[in-house]
Backbone bond lengths (Angstrom), bond angles and torsions (degrees), N, CA, C in turn:
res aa  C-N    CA-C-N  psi(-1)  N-CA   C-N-CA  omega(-1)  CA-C   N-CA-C  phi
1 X - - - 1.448 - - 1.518 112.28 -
2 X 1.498 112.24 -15.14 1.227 105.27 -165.15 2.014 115.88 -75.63
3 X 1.338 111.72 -18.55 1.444 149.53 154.53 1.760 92.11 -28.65
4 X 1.875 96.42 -81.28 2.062 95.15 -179.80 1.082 112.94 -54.22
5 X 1.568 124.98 -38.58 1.525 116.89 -166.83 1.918 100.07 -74.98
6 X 0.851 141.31 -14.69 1.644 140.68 -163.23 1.807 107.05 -97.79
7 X 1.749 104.59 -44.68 1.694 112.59 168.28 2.008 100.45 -68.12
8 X 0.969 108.97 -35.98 1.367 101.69 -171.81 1.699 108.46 -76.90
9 X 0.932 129.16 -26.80 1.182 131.20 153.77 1.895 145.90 -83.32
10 X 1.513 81.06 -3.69 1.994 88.01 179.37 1.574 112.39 -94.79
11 X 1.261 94.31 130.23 1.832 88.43 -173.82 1.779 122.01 -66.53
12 X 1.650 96.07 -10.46 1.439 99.72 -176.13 1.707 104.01 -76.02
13 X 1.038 98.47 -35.50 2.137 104.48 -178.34 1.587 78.72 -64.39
14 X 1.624 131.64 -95.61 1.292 133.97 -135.76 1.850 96.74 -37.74
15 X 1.545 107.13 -36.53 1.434 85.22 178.40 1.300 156.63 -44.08
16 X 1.802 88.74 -48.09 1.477 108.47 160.21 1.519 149.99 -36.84
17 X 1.592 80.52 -17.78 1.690 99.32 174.95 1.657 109.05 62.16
18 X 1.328 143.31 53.18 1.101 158.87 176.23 1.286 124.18 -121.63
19 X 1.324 128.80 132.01 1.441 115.85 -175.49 1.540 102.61 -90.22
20 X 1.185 104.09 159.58 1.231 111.09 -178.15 1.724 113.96 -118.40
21 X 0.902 123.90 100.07 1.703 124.62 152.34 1.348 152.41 -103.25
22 X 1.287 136.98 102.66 1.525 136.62 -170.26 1.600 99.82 -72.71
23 X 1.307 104.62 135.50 1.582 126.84 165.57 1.468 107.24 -122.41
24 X 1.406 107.58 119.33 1.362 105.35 -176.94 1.552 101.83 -136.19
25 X 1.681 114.85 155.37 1.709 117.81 176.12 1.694 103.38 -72.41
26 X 1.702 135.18 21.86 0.894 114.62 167.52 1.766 128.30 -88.43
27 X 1.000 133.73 -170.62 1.379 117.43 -179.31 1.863 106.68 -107.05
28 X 1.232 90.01 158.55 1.693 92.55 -177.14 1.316 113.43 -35.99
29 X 1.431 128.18 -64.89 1.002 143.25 171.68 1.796 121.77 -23.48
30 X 1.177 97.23 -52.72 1.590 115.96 -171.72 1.741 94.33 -75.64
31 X 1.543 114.61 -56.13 1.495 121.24 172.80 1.216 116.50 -37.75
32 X 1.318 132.92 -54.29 1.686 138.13 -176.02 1.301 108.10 -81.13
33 X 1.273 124.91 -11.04 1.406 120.64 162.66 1.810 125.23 -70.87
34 X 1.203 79.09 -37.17 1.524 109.41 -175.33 1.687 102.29 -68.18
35 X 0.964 99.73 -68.39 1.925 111.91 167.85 1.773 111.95 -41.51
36 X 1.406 98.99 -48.75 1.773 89.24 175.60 1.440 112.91 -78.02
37 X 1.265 107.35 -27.01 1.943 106.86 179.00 1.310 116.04 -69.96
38 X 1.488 115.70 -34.62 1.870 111.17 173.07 1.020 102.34 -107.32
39 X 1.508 153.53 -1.84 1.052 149.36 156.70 1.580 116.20 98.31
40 X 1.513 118.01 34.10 1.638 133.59 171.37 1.478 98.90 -62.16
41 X 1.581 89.30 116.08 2.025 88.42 176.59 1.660 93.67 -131.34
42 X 1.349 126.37 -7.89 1.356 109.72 -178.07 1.829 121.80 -145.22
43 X 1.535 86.92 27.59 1.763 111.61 145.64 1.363 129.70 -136.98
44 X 1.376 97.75 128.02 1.420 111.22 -172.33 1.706 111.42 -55.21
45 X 1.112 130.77 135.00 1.576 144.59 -178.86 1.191 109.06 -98.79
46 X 1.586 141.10 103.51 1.339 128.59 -175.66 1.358 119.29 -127.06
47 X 1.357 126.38 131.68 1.715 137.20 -159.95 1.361 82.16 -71.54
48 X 1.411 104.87 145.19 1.174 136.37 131.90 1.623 144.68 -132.57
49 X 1.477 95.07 77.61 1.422 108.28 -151.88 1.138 114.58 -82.74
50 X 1.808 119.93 -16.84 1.307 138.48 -168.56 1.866 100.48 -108.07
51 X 1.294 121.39 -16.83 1.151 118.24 146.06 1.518 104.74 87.86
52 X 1.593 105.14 0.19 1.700 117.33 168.26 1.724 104.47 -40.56
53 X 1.575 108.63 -62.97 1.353 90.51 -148.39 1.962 110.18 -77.53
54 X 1.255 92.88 4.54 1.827 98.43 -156.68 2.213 73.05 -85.69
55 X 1.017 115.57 -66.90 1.267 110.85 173.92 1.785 125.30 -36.12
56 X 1.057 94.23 -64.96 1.750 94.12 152.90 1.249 121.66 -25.29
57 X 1.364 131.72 -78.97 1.236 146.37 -173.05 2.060 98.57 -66.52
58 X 0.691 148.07 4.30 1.240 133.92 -167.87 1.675 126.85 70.65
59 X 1.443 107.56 -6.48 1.890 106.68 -134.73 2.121 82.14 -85.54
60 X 0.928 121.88 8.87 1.898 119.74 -166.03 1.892 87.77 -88.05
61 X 1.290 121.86 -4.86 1.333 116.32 167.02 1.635 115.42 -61.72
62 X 1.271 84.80 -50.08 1.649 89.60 178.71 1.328 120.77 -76.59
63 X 0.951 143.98 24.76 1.936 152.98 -148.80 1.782 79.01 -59.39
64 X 1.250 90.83 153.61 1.600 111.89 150.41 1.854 109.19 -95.60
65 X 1.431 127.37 176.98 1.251 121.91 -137.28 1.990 69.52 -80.73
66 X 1.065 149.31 -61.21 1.413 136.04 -128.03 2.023 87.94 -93.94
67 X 1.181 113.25 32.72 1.461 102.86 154.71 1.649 110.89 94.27
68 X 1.070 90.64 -14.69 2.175 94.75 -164.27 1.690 97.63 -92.41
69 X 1.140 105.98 179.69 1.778 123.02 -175.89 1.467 87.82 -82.18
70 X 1.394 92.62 141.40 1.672 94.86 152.38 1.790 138.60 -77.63
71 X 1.107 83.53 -87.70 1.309 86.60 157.12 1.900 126.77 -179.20
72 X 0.948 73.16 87.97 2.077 110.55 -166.61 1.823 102.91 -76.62
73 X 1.104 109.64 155.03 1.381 126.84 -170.75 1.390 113.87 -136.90
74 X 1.355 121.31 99.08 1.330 124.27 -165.17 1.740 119.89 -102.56
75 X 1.086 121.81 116.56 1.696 120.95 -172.56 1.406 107.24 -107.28
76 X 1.514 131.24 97.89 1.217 135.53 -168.57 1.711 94.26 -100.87
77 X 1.072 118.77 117.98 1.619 124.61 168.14 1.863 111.66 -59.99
78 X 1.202 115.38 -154.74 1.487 127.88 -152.19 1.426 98.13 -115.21
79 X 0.976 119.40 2.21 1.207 148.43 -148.61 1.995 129.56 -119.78
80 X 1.703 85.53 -35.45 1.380 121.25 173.66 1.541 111.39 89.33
81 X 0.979 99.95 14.48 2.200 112.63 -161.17 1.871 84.63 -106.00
82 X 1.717 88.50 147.78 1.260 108.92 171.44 1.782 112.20 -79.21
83 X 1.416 104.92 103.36 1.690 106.81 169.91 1.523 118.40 -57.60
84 X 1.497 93.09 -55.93 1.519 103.38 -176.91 1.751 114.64 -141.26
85 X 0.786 99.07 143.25 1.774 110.34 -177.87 1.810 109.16 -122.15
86 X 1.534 122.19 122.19 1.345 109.16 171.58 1.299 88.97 -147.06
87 X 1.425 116.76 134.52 1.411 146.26 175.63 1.562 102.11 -100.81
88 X 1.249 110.49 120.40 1.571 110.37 -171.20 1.847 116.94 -124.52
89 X 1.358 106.43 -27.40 1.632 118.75 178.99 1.509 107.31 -87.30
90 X 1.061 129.97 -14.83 1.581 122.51 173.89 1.242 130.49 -65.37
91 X 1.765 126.33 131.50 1.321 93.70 -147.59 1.551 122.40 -74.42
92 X 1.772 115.53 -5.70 1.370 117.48 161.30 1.504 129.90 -77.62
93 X 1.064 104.18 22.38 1.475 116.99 -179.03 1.926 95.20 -139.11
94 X 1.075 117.11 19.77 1.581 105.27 169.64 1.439 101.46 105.90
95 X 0.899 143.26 -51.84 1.207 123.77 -175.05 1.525 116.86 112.54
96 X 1.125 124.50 -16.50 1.564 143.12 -151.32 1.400 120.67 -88.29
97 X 0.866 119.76 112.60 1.397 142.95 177.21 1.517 126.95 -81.27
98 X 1.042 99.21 -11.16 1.998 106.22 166.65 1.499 92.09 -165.41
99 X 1.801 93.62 122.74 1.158 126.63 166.99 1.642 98.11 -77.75
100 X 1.543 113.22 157.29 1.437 133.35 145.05 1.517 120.29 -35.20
101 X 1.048 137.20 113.26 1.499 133.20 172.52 1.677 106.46 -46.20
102 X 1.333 106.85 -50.02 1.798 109.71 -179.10 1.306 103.61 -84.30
103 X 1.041 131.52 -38.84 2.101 114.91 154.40 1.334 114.42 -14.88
104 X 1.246 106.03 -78.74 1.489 126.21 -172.44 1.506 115.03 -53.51
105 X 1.398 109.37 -56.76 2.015 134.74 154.88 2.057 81.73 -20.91
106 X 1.196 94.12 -85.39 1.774 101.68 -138.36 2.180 99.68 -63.59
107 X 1.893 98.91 -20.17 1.667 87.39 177.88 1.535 109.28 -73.11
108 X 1.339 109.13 -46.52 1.712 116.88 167.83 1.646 119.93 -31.24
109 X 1.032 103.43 -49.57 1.870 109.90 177.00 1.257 105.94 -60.09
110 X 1.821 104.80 -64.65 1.635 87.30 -167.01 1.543 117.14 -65.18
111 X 1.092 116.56 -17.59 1.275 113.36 170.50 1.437 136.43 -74.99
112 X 1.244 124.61 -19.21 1.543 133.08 -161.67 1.375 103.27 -77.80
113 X 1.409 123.98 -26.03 1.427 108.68 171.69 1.651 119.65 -66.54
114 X 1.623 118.04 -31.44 1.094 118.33 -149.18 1.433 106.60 -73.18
């Protein structure tokens, strides 16, 4: 969580003008806990326990070994179309569990036109 709490706080993300939302296989319950323990007050946290939308999006390619998303980065345009897609916690894609705040900053730019 500490990933939402760091985009929710860098002025270079708020710039971008992008909303930001975490979808995770945890349950509401576990989510709002999580939000009061690091202190997420201005991204929405949304269950996905039934695993529709992780299927939707494609991102269940990348599972980590116990089945869940890793940790994927999704850029949906104005449009509703996927701009950009980056899967980052899988272990053929690195393994990684917290991206760079300006990683993310500089993939978002080049992408927002497309």
């Amino acid at each position: 969580m500490q990933q939402i709490v760091d985009l929710q706080n860098d002025p270079a993300f708020q710039q971008l003008g992008v909303d930001l939302i975490s979808i995770a296989f945890d349950t509401p319950e576990q989510l709002a806990q999580g939000a009061q323990e690091y202190g997420i007050s201005s991204v929405p946290l949304l269950s996905d326990t039934d695993q529709e939308v992780s299927e939707a999006y494609d991102i269940l390619q990348w599972a980590v070994a116990t089945g869940e998303p890793g940790h994927t980065f999704i850029l949906v345009n104005q449009d509703g179309e996927v701009a950009w897609i980056q899967d980052y916690g899988a272990p053929e894609n690195g393994g990684v569990m917290y991206v760079p705040v300006q990683e993310l900053v500089n993939q978002i730019k080049l992408h927002l036109g497309s």
